[in-house]
SEKOL-955353 format. One record per residue (C-alpha): residue number from 1; residue in three letters; x, y negated, z. Coordinates in Angstrom, 2 decimals, decimal comma, always signed. Each point is the difference from the previous one (the first is absolute). Layout:
BEGIN
 num residuo      xx      yy      zz
 NUM     ALA       X       Y       Z
...
//
This chain:
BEGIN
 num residuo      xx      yy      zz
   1     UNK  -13,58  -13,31  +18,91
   2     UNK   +0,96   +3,89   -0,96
   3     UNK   -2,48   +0,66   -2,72
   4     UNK   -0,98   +3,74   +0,38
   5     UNK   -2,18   +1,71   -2,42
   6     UNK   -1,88   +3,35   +0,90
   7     UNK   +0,23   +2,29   -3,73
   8     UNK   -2,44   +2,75   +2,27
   9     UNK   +1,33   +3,79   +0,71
  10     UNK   +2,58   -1,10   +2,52
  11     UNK   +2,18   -2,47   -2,14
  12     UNK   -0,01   -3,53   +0,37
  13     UNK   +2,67   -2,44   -1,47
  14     UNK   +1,97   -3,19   +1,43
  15     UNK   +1,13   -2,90   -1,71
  16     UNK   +3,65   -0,36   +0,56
  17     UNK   +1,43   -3,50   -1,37
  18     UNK   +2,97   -0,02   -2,12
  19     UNK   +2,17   -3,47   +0,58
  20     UNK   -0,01   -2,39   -2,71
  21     UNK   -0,96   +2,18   -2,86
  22     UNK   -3,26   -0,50   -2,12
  23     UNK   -1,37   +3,71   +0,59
  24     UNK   -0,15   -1,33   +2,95
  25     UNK   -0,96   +2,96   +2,26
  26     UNK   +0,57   +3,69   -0,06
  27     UNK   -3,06   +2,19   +0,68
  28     UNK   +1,07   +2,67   +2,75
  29     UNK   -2,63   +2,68   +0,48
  30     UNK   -0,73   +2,00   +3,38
  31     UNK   -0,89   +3,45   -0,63
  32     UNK   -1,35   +1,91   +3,12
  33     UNK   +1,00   +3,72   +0,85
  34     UNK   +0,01   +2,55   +2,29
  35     UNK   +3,36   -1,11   +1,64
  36     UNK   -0,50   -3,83   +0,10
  37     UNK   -0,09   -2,93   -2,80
  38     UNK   +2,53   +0,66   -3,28
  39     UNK   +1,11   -2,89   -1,77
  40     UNK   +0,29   -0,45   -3,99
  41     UNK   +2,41   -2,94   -0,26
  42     UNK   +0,85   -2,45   +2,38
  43     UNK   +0,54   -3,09   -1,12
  44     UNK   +3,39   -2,88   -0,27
  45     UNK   +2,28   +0,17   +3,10
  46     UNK   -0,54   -3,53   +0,54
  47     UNK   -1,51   -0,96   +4,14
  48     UNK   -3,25   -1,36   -1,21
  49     UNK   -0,86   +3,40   -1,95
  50     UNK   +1,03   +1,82   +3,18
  51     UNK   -2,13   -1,95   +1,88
  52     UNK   -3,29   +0,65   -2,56
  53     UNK   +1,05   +3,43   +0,21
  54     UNK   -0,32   +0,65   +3,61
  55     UNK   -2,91   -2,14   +0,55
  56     UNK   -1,80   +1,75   -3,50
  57     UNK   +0,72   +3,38   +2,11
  58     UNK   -1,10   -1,32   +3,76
  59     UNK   -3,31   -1,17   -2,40
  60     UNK   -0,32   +3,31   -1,43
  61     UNK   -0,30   +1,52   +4,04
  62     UNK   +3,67   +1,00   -0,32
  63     UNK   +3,80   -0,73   +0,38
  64     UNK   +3,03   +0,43   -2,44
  65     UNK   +0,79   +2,16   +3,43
  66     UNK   -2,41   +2,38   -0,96
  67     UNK   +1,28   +0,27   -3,81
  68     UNK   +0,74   +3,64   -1,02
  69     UNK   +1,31   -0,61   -3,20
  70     UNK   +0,70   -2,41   -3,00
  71     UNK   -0,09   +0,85   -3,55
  72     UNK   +1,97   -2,33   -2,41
  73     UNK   -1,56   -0,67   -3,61
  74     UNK   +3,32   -1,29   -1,38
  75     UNK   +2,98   -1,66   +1,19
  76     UNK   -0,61   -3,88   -0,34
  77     UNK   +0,37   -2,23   +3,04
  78     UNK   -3,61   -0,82   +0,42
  79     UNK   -0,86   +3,58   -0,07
  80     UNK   +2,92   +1,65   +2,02
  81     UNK   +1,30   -2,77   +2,13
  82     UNK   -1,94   +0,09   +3,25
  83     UNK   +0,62   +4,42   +0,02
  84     UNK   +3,24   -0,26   +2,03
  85     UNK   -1,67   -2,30   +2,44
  86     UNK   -2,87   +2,12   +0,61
  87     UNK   +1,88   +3,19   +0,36
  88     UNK   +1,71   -1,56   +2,60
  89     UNK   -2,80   -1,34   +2,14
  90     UNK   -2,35   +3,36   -0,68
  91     UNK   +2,88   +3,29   -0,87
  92     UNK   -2,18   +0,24   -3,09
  93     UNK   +1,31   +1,97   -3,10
  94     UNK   +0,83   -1,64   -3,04
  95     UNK   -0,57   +1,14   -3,62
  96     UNK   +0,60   -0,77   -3,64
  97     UNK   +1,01   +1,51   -3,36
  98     UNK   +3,74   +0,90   -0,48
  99     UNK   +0,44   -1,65   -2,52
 100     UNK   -0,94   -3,96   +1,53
 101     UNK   +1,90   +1,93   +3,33
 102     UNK   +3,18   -0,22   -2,07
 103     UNK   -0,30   -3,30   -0,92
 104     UNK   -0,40   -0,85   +3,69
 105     UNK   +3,02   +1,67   +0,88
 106     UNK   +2,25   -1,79   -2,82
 107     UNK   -1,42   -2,94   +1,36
 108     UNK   +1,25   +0,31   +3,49
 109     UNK   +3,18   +1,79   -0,76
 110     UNK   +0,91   -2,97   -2,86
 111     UNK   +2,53   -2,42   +0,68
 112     UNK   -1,82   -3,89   -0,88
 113     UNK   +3,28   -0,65   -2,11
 114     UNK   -0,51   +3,22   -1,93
 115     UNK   -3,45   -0,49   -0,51
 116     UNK   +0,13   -3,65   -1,33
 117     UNK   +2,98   +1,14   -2,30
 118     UNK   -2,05   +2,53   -1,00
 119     UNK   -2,77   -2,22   -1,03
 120     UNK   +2,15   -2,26   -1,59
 121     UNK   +1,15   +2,49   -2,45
 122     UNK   -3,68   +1,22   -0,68
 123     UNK   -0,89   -3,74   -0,48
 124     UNK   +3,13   -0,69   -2,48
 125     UNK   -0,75   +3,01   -1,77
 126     UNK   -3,77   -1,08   -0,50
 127     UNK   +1,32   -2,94   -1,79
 128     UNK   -1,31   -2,32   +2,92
 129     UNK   +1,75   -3,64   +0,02
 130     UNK   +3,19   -1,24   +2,31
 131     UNK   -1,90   -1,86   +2,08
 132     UNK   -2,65   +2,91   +0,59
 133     UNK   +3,19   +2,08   +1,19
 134     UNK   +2,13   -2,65   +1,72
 135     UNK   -2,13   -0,07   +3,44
 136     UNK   +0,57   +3,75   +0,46
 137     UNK   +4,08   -0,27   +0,41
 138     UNK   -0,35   -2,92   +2,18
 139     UNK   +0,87   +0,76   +3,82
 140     UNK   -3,64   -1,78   +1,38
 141     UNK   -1,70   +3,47   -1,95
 142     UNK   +2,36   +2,18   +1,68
 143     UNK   -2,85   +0,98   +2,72
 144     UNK   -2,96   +2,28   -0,95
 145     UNK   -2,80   -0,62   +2,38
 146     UNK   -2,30   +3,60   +0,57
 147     UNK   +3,54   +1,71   -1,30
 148     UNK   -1,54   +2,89   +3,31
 149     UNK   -3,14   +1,52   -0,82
 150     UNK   -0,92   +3,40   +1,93
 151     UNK   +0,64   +2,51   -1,18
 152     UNK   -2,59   +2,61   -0,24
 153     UNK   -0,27   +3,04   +2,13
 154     UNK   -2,25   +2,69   -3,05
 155     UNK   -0,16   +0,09   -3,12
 156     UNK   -3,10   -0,21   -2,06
 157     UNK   -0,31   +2,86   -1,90
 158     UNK   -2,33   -0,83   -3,55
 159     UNK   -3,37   +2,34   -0,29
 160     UNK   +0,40   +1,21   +3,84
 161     UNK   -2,51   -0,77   +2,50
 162     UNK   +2,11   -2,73   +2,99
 163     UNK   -0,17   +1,13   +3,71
 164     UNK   -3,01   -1,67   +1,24
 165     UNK   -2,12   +1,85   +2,28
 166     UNK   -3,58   -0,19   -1,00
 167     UNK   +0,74   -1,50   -3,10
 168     UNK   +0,65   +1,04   -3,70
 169     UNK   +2,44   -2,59   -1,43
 170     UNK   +1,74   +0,99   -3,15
 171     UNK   +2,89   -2,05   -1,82
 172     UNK   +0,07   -0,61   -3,39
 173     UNK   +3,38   -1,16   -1,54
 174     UNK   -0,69   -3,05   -1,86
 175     UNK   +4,05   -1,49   -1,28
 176     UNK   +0,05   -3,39   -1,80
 177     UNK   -0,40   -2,42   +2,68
 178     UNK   +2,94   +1,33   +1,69
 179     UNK   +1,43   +3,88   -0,60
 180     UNK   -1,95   +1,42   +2,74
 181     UNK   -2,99   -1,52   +0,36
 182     UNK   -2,85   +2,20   +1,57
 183     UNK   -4,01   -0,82   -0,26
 184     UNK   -1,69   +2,52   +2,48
 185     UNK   -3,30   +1,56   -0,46
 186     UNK   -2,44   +0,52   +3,14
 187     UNK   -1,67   +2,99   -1,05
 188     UNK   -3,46   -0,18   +1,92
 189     UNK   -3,92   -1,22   -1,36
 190     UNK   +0,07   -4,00   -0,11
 191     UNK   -1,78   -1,04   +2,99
 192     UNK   -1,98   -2,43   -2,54
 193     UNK   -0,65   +3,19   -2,01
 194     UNK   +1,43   -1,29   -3,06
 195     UNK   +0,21   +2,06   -2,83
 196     UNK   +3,30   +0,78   -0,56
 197     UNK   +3,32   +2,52   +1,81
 198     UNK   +0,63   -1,91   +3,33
 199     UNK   +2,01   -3,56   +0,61
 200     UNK   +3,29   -0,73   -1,22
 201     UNK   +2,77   -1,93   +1,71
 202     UNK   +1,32   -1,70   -3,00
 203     UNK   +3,01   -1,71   +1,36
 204     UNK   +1,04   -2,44   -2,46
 205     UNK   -0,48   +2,55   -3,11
 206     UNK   -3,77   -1,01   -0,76
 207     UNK   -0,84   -3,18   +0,92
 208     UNK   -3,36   -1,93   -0,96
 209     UNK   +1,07   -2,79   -1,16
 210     UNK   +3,97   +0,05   -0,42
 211     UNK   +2,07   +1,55   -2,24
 212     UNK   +2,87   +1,50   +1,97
 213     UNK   +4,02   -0,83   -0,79
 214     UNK   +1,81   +3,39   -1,46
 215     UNK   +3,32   +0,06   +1,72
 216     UNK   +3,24   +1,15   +0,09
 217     UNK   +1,85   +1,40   +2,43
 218     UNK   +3,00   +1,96   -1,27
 219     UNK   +2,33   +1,16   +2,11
 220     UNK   +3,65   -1,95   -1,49
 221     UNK   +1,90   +3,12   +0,00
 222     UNK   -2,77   +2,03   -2,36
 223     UNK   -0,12   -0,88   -3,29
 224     UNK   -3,15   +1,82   -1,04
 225     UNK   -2,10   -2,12   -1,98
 226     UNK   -3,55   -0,04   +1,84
 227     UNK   -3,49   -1,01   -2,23
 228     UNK   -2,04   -1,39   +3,37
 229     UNK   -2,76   -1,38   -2,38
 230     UNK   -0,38   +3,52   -1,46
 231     UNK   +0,24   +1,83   +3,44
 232     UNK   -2,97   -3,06   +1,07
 233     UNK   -2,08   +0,60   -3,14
 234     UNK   +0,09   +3,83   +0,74
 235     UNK   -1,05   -0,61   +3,42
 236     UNK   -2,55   -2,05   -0,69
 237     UNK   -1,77   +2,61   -2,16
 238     UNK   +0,30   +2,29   +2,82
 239     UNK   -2,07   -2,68   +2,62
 240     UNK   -2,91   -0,64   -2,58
 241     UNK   -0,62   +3,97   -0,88
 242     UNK   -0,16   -0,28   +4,32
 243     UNK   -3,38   -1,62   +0,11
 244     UNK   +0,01   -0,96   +3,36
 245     UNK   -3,31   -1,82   +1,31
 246     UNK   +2,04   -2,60   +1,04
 247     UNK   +3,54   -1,67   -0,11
 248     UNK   +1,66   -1,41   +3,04
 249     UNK   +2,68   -1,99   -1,02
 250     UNK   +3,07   -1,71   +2,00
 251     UNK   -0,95   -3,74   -1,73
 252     UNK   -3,26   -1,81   -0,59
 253     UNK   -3,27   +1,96   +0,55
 254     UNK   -1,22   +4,09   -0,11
 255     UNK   -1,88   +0,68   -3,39
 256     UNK   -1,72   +3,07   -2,24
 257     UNK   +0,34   +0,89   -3,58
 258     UNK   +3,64   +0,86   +0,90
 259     UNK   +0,04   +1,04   -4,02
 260     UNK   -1,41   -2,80   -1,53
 261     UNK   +3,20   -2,30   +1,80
 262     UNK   +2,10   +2,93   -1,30
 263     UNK   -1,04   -1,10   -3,49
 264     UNK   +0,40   -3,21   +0,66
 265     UNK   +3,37   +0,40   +0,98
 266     UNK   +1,26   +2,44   -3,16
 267     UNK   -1,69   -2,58   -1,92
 268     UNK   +2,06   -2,94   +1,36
 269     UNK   +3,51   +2,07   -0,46
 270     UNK   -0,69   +1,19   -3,23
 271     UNK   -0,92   -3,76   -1,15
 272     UNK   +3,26   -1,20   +1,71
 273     UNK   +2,39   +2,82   -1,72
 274     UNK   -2,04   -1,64   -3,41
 275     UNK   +0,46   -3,71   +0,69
 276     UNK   +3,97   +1,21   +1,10
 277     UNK   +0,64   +1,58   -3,15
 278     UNK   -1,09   -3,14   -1,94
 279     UNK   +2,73   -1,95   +1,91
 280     UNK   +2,21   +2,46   -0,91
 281     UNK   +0,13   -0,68   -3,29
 282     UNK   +3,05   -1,69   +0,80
 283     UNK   +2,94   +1,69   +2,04
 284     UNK   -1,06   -1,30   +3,84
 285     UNK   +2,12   +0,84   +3,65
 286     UNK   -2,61   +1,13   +2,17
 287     UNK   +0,23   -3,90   +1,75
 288     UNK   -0,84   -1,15   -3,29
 289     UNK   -2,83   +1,80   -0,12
 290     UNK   -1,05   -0,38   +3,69
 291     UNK   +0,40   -3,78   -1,19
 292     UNK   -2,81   +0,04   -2,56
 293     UNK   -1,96   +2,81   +1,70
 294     UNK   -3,48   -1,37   +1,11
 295     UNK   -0,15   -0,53   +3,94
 296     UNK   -2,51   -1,41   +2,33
 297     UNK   +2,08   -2,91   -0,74
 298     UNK   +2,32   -1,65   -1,79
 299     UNK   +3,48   +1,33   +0,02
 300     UNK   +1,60   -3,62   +0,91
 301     UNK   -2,26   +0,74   +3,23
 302     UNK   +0,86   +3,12   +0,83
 303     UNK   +1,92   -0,38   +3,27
 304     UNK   +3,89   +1,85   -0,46
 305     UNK   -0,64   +3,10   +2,28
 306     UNK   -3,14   +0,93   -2,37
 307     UNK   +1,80   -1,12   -3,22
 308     UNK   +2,26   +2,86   +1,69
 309     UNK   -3,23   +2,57   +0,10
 310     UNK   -1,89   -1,10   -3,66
 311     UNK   +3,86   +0,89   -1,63
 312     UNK   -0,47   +3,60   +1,78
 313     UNK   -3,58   +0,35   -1,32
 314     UNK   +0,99   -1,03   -3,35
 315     UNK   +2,93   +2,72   -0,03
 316     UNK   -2,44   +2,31   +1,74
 317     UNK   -2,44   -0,63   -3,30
 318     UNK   +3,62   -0,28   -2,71
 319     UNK   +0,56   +3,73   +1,20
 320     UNK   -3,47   +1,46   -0,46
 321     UNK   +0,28   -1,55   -3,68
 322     UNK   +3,31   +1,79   -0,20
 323     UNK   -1,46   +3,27   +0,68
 324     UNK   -2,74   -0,05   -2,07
 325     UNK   +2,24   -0,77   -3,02
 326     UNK   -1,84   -3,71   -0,45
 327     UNK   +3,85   -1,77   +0,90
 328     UNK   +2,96   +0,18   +0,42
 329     UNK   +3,81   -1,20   +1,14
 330     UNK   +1,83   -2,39   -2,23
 331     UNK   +3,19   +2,18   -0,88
 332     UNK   +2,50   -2,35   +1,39
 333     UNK   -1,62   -2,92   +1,17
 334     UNK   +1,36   -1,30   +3,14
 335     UNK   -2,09   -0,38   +2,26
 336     UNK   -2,11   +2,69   -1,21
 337     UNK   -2,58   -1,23   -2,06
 338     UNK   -3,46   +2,02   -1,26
 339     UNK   -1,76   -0,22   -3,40
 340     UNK   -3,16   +1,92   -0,88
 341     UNK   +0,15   +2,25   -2,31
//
């Protein structure tokens, strides 16, 4: 059964699965205007998430026909994946940041043998093991399922007001999670009458219960060094000054106090960069320290493609130390290692 929740004032959300992945579903809110239903997210292009889709809409006394628009919180699969799918069945306009828009078009313009090569290096370079590597250069990896997302149709412009009729929805750039990750603010009186400045689509930025991955997604031929963590921990400020009555995010459940999880969250990262530093009192690759950084697991149980993600976060959290003057490279260490300083 399509599990549809009414939130009051015209949106309602859907409860889109995502295939064999503990999150297990991606919340897709409904937002009524003045020119028919807008979507925030979509969900995984996957057939039974298409098919909880449509039926969510026929139970909210619609159709993804009717659709006049979707707007795209970031760039991951179970956000973005089902937009090119609906555009097609409904003509409805697409948007997201520019910034997760160019990582969508790298994506579909990237040769697979480029982009495992490329990963390879970035893998090698992070000081990650042979046999962590060896599975990318085989031929069996040469495909790249979801290599074709849509590409959007407008950009979301941060601080300006998106082209709803009837509605005042304004994005807020929120980087960290991925480069251009939006949370958009409904600017209208709760329909709970909460205290508080509206409802929030948090995407994945501000979750209730999970602390999001910090990612990177450099372009191969740029070789500015990005601080994601930084960018997230900026952002993050930004949401909790907000005070919205009430967060609506893309996982788990809608919740208040959108500052107190703030804290929570600058709490947790500033705890992490101290518990990193005391491993770094010996010169670590940033696999080394993903290996005795503490997980929701252990690392021998990490499965490979998120051994591949918790080396990311730990470079994503090696940089931020950089920049604040707390670490720093190994001169000459091959691969590079870190010390604190």
């Amino acid at each position: 059964m399509t599990q549809v929740t009414d939130h009051g004032g015209g949106v309602r959300s859907l409860r889109v699965p995502i295939p064999d992945n503990p999150l297990g579903h991606t919340l897709v809110y409904v937002v009524d205007t003045d020119r028919g239903p807008v979507l925030i997210d979509t969900g995984w292009d996957d057939p039974e998430s298409w098919d909880t889709l449509t039926r969510g809409l026929t139970a909210c006394g619609t159709s993804v026909a009717d659709l006049h628009g979707v707007v795209i919180t970031h760039h991951h699969p179970d956000h973005h994946g089902l937009s090119g799918r609906v555009r097609e069945a409904s003509g409805a306009w697409i948007a997201m940041h520019a910034a997760d828009t160019a990582v969508v078009r790298r994506t579909r313009q990237a040769r697979p043998e480029r982009w495992f090569s490329y990963m390879a290096a970035k893998l090698a370079a992070a000081g990650a093991p042979e046999e962590h590597i060896a599975p990318l250069r085989q031929p069996r990896h040469r495909t790249l399922p979801g290599l074709s997302p849509a590409l959007p149709d407008r950009d979301i412009v941060p601080g300006e007001l998106l082209e709803l009729p009837g509605r005042r929805l304004r994005a807020i750039w929120t980087p960290g999670h991925t480069p251009g990750h939006v949370c958009l603010h409904l600017e209208e009186t709760h329909p709970a009458q909460l205290p508080g400045r509206g409802r929030l689509f948090s995407g994945d930025h501000l979750l209730p219960g999970i602390t999001p991955h910090i990612g990177l997604y450099e372009d191969p031929e740029d070789t500015t060094v990005t601080d994601p963590l930084g960018d997230y921990l900026d952002s993050l400020e930004r949401v909790g000054r907000l005070a919205p009555a009430e967060v609506l995010p893309a996982h788990q459940h809608p919740f208040s106090d959108a500052a107190a999880r703030v804290g929570e969250l600058l709490t947790h990262h500033e705890s992490r960069l101290t518990a990193l530093l005391a491993l770094l009192a010996e010169p670590l690759t940033p696999w080394q320290l993903a290996e005795r950084m503490e997980w929701n697991r252990p690392w021998e149980q990490i499965p490979y493609g998120s051994r591949t993600i918790a080396v990311s976060e730990a470079e994503a959290h090696l940089r931020r130390l950089v920049k604040l003057g707390r670490a720093e490279a190994v001169p000459g260490s091959e691969p590079v290692t870190y010390a604190a300083v």
